[in-house]
N, C-alpha and C positions, 0 to 999 in steps of 0.2 A: 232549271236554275236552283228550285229547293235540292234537288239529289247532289245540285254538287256542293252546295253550302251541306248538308249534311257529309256528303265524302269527306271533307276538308275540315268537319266539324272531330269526326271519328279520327283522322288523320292526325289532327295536334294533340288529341285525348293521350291518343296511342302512343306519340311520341313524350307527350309527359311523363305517362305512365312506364314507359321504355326509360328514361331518363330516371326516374323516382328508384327504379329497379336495383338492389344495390349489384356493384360489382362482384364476380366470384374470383374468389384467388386461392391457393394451397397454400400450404405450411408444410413443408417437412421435415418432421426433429430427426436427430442423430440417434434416438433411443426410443424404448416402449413410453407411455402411459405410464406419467407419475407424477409428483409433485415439482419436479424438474421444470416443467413448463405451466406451473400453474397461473401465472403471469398473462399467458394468453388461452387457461381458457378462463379465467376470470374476464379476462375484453370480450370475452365472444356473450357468457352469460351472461351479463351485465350490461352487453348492449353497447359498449363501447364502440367497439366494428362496428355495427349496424348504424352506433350516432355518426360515422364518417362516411357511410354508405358499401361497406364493407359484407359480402358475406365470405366466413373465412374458412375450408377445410381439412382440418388433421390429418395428417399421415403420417403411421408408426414407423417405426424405422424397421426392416425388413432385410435379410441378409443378402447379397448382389447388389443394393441401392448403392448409386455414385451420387454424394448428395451434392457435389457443386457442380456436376457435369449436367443431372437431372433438372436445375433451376436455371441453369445457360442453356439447355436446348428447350426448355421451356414447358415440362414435362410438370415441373412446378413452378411458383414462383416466389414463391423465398423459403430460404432455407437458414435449419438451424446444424452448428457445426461445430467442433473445433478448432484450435487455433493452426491449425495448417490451412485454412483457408488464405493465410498468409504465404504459402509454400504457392499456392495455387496460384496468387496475383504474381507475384514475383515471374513465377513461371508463363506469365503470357494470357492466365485466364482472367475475362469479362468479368469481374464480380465486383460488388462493392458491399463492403462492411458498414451495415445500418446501426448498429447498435449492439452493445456486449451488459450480460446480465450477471455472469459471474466471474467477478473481480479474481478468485486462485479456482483452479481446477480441483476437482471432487477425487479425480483420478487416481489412483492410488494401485499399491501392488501388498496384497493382503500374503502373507508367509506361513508357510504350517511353523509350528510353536519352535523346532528346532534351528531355524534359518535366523539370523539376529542381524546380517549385515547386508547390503548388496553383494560384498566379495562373495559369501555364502552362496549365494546362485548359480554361481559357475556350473556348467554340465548339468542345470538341474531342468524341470518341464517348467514353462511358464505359460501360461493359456491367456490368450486377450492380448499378445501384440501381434497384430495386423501388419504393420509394416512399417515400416524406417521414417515416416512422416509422422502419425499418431503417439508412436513410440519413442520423441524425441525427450520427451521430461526424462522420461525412464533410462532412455540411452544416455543421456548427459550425466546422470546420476551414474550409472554404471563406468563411465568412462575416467570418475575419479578413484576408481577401482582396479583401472586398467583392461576394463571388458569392452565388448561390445556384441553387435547380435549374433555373432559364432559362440559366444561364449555360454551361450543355451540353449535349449531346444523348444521351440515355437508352435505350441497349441492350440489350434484354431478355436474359438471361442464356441460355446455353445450356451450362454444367457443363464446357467444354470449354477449354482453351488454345491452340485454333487460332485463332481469331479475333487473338487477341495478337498470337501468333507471326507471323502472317502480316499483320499490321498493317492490322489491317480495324478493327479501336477502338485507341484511343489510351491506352486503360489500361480494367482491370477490377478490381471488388472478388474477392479472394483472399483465402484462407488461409495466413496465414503460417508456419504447421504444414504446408500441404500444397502447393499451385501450384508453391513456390517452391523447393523440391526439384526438379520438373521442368522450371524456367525454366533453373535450372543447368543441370542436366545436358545440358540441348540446348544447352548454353553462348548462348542467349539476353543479349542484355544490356539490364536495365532498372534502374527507379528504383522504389525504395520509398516511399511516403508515408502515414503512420501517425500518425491523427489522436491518438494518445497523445503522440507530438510535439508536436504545437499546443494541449494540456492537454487534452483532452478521453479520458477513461477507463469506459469501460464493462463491464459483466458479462457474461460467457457460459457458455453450457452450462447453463442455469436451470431445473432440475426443477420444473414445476406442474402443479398439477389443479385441480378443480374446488371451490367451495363444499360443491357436493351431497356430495360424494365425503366432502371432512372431517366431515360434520354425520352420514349414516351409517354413515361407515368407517372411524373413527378411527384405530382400534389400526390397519388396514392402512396409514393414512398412515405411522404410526408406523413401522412394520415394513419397510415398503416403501424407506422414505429412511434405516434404519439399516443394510439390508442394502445399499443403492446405494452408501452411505459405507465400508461395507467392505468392498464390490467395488471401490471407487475406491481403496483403502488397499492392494488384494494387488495391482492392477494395475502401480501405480506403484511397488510393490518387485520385481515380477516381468516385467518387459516384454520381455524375450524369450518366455519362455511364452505371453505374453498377445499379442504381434505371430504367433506359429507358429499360433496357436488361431485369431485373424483369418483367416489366412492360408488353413486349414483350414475355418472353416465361414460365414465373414461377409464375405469377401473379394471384396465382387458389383464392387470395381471393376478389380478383377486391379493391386490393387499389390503390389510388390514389398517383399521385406525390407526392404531399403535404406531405401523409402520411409517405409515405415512406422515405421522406427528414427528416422528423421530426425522424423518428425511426435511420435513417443513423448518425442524429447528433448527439441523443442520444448512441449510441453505440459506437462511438468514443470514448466518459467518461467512456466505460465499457472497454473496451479493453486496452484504455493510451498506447499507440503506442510507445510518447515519453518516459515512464521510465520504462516500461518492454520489455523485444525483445517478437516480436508476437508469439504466441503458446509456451512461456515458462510455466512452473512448478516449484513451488518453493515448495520444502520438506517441509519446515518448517508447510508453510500455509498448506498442506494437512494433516501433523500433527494435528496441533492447529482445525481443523474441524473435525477429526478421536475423539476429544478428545472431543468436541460438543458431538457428537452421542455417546459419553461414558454416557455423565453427562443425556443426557434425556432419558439412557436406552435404547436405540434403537442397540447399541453393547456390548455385554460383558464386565465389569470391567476389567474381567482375561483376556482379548484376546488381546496380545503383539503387540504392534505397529510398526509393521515391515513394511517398504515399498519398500525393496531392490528388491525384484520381478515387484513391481507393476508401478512404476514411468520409464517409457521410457526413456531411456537416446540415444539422438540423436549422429548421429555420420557424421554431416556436413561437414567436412575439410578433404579433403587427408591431413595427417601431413607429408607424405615423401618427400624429397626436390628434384628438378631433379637435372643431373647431372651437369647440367649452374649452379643452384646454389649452389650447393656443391663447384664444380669449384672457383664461386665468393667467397665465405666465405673462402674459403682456402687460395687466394691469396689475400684474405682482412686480415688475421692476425687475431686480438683480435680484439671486435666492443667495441666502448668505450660508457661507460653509463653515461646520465647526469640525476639528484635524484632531488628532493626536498630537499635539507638536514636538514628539521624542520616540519614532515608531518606527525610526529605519530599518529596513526597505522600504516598511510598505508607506509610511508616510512621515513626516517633518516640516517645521519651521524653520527657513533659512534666509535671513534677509529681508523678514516680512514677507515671504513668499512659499505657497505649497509645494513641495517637492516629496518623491517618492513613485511607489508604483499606483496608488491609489488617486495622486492627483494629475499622473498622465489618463488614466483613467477616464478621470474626469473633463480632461483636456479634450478626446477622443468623443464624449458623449457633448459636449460643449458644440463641436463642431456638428458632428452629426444631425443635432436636434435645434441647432440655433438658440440654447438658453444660456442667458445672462447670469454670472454665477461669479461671485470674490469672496475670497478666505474674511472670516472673525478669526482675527487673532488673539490667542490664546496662550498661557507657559504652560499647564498644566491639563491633563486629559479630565481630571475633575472639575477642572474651570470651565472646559468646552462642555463638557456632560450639565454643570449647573446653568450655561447659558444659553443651550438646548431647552430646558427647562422654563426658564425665564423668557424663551421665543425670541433672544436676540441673534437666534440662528436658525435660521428653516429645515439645514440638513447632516446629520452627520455623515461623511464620507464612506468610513468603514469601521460600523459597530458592528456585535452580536444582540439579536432580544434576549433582552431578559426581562423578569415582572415587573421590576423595577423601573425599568427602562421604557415599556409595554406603556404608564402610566402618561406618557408625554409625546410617545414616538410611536411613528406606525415602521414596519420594515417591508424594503422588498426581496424577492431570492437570494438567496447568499451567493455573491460571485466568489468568494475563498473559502474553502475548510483546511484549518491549518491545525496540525499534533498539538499538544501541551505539552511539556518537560519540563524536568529540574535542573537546576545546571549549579554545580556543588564546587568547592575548591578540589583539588584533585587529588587529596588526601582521601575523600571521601569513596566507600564502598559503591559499585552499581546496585540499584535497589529495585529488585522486581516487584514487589509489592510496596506500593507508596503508602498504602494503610499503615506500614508499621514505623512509620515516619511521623504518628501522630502524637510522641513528645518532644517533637524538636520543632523549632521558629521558621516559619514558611512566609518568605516575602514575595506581596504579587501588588501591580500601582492598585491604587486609589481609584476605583472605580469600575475598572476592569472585570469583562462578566467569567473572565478565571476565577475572580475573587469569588462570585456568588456560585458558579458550580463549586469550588471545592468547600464553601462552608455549606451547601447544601447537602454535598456529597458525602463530606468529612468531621460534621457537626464536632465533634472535638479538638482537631486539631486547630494548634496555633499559628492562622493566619494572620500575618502583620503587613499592615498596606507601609507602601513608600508611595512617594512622589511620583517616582518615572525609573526605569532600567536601570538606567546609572547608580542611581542610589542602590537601588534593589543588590546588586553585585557590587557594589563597594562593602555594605553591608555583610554580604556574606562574605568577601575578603577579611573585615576587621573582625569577624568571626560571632559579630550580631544576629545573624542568621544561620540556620546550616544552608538552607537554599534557597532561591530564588525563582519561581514560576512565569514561565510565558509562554508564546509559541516559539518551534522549532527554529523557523527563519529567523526571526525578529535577535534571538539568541545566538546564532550562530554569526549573524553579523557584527553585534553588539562586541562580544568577546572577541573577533576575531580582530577589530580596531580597536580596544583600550584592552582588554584583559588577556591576551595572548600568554598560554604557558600557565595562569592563574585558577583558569576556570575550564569545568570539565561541563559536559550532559550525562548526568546522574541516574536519570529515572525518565521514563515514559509515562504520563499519566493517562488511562484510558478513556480521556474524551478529546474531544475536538471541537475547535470554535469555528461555529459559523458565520461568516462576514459579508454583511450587507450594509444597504444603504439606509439611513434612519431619516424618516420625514415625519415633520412633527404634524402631531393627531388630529391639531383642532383645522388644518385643512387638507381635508381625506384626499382630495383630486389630487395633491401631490403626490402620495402614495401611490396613485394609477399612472400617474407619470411615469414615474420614474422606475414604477415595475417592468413598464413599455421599455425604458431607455436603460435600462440595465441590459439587459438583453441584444440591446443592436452592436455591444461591444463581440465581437467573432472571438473563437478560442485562438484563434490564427493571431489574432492582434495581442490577446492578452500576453503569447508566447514572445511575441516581439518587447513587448513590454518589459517581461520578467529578463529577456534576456539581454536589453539596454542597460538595466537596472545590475546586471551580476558583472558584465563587459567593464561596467565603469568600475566596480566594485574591484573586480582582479589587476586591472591594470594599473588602476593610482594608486592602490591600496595594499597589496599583498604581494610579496613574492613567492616562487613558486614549490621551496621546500615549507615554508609555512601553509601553504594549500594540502600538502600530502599530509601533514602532521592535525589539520583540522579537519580533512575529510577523513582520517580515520576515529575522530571522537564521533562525530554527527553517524556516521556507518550505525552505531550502536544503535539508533531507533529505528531499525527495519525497511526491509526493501520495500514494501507499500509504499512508506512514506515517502520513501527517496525517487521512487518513481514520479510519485504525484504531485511532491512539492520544489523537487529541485529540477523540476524542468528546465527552472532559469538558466544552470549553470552551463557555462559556455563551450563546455568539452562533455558534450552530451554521449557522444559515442563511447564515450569509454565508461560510461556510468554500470551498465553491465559488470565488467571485469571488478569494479570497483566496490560493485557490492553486493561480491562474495568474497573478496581479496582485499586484505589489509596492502593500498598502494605502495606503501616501500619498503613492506618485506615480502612481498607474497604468501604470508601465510594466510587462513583464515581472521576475516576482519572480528569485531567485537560482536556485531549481528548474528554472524552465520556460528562465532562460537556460543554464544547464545544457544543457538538453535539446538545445534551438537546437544548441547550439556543438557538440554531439557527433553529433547530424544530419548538421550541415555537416563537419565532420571525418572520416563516416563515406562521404559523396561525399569527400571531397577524397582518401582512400586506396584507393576504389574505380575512379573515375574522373577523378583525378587535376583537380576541377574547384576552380578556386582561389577560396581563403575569405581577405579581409582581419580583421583584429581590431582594435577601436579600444579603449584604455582613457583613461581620464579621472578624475579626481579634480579637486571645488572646493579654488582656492587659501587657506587660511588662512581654512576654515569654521568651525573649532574658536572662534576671535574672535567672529564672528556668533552660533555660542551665547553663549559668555561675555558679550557685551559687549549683548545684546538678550534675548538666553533662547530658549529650545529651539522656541518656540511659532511665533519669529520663523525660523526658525533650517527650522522644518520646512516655513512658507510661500516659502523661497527653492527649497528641494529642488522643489518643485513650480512655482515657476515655470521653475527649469532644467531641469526633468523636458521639460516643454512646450517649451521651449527645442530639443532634444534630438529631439522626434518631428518639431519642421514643420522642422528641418532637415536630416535624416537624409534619404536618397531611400527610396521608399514599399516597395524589394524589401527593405530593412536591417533587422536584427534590435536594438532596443535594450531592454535591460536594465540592474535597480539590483543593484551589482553586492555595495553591503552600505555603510552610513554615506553619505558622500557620494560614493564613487567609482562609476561608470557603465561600460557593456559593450556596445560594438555590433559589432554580427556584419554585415559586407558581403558578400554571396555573390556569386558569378562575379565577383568583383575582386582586382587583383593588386593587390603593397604598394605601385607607383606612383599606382593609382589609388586605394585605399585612404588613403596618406600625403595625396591632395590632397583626399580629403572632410576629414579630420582639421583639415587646414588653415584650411578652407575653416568646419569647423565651430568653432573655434580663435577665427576673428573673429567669427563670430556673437553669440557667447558675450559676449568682450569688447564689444561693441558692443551688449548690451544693456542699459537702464537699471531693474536691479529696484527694485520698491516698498519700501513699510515702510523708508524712509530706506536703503536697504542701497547705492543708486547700479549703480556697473559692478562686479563681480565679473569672474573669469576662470577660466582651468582650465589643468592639465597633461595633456600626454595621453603617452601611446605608442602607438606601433602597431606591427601586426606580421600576421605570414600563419602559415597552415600551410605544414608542409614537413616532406619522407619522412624526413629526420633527425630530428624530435622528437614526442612528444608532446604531447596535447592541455596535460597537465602542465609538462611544459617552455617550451610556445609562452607561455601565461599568465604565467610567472612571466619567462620575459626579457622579454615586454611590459609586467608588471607595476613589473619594474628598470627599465626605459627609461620609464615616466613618473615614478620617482620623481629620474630624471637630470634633467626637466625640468624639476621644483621644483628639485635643487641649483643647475642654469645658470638658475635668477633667475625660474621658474614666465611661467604663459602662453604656454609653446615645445609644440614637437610634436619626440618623439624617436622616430626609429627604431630597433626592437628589433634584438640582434644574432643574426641566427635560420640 
């Protein structure tokens, strides 16, 4: 009897200790040892893995490795990749996408110093494309060139930079985090070509596994990609520790501090800490990339873009409340709400009643969680903020912290990060640097934590509060203001219901508001609440949300050449943004085409000409290689609306659009530049030669006979170069005065800027 109480004694120890034992699992990255994945070995050091029961092992990436075929036969089990992981689902493979760490690809195609274009590449050695799936950024880029992969010769990689350097290939795919650190320093001189320039944007650093894996290892998926998220969170606050640590035990390529600080800072602008939460997925964007691999044939036409399988939906929050706070919410009553009551979309007063995307929101967690919740009505977002204050409201719906705000309010995650912009009457210049905006009148409402970033930011400039939106943009109409500050959404609605044709987006300001729920401080348990209850809202529901909210928006509201003429001002602030905040809109599929293509001309939209211009700006101060500017505006188009209507008015813009490409030469960069005025980028051209395409295109122009009764039209143009005296900001806007000198000396002239 003792031996077998002690058998049975040894027997449960065993199985404790069998149990206690952490799990083993692989990793296997796409690349050597480097800063690249410091995310997870800070979880390993750190003990993250090990707090979830995790033992976790590195494998370098090694040439023959199939990294998704390696982690489906089970050889490992998860895998780091690029974004043809999406190539692979589509095609029939088991895999599921856990988590994405770098928001644009690193990827890049480094040029010896005489190559300046992708046309340049033709017939030339290119080492590092592998094959028509990896190679897609690159290919889509080239395909605006009229190339494709005959159109070079294909050099198997060899991890090295001698080949470069000593000019045995004519350019290689690199790391822009890392080659190019050593390109320097050997003072080396080439050319960058970065198919995020020619619109093409892709994901990296792509944590996945297997089907098998999720079906019987859930919780580990779970565990696995929350501990990776916050080894990518201490990494990126700690990177000296986490560069010494490399250096110490993962350091198989013998780099150097230096290097690695370089690649650590670099990777920070890939990841964007601040306006994405780390290791998120955004549906949209894995669309809009599924839809890439459509167009260059690398996936089926016919093959349905389905990703309800394939995009891992996390499940961070317990949402269940315990019985303390059940308790507290019971003998709290009704928790009362304080709104924006002037914040469409995202929220308003109508009727006495909350409406928007913030108080469906609300309506979602209401259910959920069984709590009792009615709006304090409010006119003013400074009356909700003071009444917050005063505790005659428990919650605000959808703030940002600020210190101020900190004093009265606790917050929980932000469920939105939305841009800031300017939005100017549309006389006004685009303004890349909003610093230099610091003697002119900036209206933002009354209480708004815009207001306290940009006088924190901007300690001089003259910030002046208004009321509410409305004001804010009448103001700038009667010329009280030059602009008026918000977010992206909130603005683009705004104008597109009362200020149509009046109001432009001006300027992008480089921060971002994050928006959460505000529970006031002096009782803490609501804070735990509703940190729990933020959370039980799914990304699946938020997208239903946004896209009730844009549904209603298009159809009682807008017709549909007024859409094309406002999607092409909002284009201006960047495919990030349009990725991540206009998920709402309800012709999602064609958000791609749309932004890299001004909608109803096809040329280059305002974004991607952007891009262009700073490209070529970025040769022209590195290698001093000369860029002409052409600008142009139709003469006396505002008539053609008035006197035929908009409809007539938008089929001119597209025959001058046309006008504009078969006379441009095939290396020119043209773009809409916003209303009627147009943008061409002449590279390797001085303003001699520049002034005489101008010219040249000047009579084209006049000399052609448009339809729909409209006859000859004409144009004014300016033109003008870069030069080490000025800015990309300054060159625009003396070209921008030198074509409005054209109109004054009697329009269809060509002036030269005074630069």
């Amino acid at each position: 009897m003792l031996k077998t109480i002690i058998f049975l004694y040894i027997l449960l120890i065993s199985s404790l200790n069998a149990h206690d034992k952490p799990e083993d699992i692989t990793l296997q990255f796409q690349w050597k040892h480097q800063f690249e994945y410091a995310g997870f070995y800070a979880a390993q050091e750190k003990g993250f893995y090990k707090d979830v029961g995790l033992n976790v092992k590195f494998k370098e990436y090694e040439n023959g490795i199939h990294l998704v075929d390696d982690v489906i036969d089970k050889n490992d089990t998860y895998g780091i990749t690029y974004s043809d992981l999406i190539v692979d689902y589509l095609n029939g493979k088991p895999v599921v996408f856990v988590a994405n760490f770098f928001k644009h690809s690193p990827l890049v195609l480094v040029t010896q110093n005489d190559i300046k274009t992708p046309a340049d590449l033709k017939n030339k050695k290119i080492m590092g494309i592998e094959n028509t799936v990896k190679s897609t950024a690159f290919l889509m880029m080239f395909k605006d060139f009229g190339m494709n992969m005959g159109s070079f010769i294909d050099v198997p990689p060899s991890f090295k930079i001698d080949e470069f350097v000593d000019k045995k290939v004519d350019a290689m795919v690199v790391f822009s985090t890392n080659e190019l650190f050593y390109l320097d320093k050997a003072g080396i001189k080439y050319n960058v070509l970065n198919p995020s320039s020619y619109g093409t944007e892709f994901y990296d650093v792509n944590l996945f596994t297997s089907k098998n894996e999720l079906i019987n290892h859930p919780k580990r998926v779970e565990n696995f990609k929350k501990a990776s998220i916050k080894g990518w969170e201490y990494a990126l606050k700690h990177k000296d520790e986490i560069i010494k640590l490399i250096m110490k035990k993962y350091n198989t390529q013998h780099k150097s501090y230096e290097a690695l600080l370089f690649e650590a800072n670099q990777i920070q602008h890939m990841v964007l800490p601040s306006i994405f939460p780390v290791g998120s997925i955004d549906p949209i964007r894995v669309r809009m990339m599924a839809e890439d691999f459509k167009e260059m044939g690398i996936v089926s036409e016919e093959t349905p873009l389905d990703f309800s399988d394939f995009i891992y939906e996390s499940k961070h929050y317990d949402s269940d409340l315990t019985k303390e706070e059940r308790d507290f919410l019971n003998s709290k009553g009704t928790l009362k709400l304080c709104v924006d009551p002037d914040w469409m979309p995202f929220e308003g007063i109508k009727n006495s009643k909350h409406i928007g995307i913030a108080a469906d929101f609300f309506n979602l967690i209401r259910k959920k969680a069984d709590v009792d919740m009615e709006l304090y009505p409010t006119k003013t977002w400074q009356e909700s903020l003071e009444a917050a204050k005063q505790r005659k409201c428990d919650l605000l719906t959808l703030a940002s912290s600020t210190p101020s705000r900190l004093k009265y309010m606790d917050f929980t995650d932000p469920y939105m990060k939305l841009p800031i912009v300017l939005a100017t009457k549309m006389d006004k210049p685009y303004t890349y640097n909003f610093y230099s905006l610091k003697d002119e009148k900036i209206g933002v409402v009354g209480g708004y934590a815009i207001g306290e970033i940009l006088r924190s930011k901007y300690p001089n400039m003259d910030i002046v509060n208004v009321k509410n939106i409305h004001e804010g943009l009448k103001k700038v109409e009667q010329g009280e203001l030059y602009g008026y500050v918000d977010n992206l959404m909130v603005l683009a609605y705004t104008i597109q219901h009362d200020f149509t044709g009046l109001m432009k987006v001006s300027a992008r300001v480089n921060d971002t508001v994050a928006l959460a729920i505000g529970t006031r401080n002096d009782e803490p348990i609501l804070h735990d609440i509703f940190q729990k209850l933020v959370h039980t809202v799914s990304e699946k529901e938020k997208q239903q949300i946004y896209n009730h909210w844009v549904s209603v928006q298009e159809s009682k509201e807008m017709d549909y050449s007024f859409l094309i003429k406002l999607l092409s001002v909002l284009l201006i602030i960047g495919t990030a943004f349009l990725y991540h905040y206009f998920k709402l809109r309800r012709y999602s599929e064609e958000l791609k085409r749309l932004s890299i293509t001004d909608s109803l001309t096809g040329l280059y939209n305002r974004m991607q000409t952007d891009k262009a211009l700073q490209y070529q700006y970025d040769l022209f101060t590195r290698y001093k290689t000369p860029c002409g500017i052409i600008m142009l505006d139709i003469d006396y188009f505002k008539n053609i609306n008035d006197q035929y209507g908009h409809q007539t008015g938008d089929y001119a813009l597209q025959q001058f659009s046309q006008i504009l490409k078969n006379a441009v030469r095939s290396t020119d960069i043209v773009g809409r530049w916003g209303g009627e005025e147009f943008l061409i980028i002449c590279p390797n051209t001085d303003i001699e030669q520049t002034d005489s395409v101008a010219n040249n295109l000047k009579e084209k122009i006049a000399a052609y006979h448009f339809a729909n009764n409209l006859g000859h039209l004409t144009a004014s143009l300016g033109v003008g170069c870069f030069t080490e005296r000025k800015s990309i900001d300054d060159v625009i806007k003396s070209i921008d005065t030198a074509m409005y000198l054209s109109k004054e000396k009697g329009r269809n002239k060509v002036t030269r800027a005074e630069i």
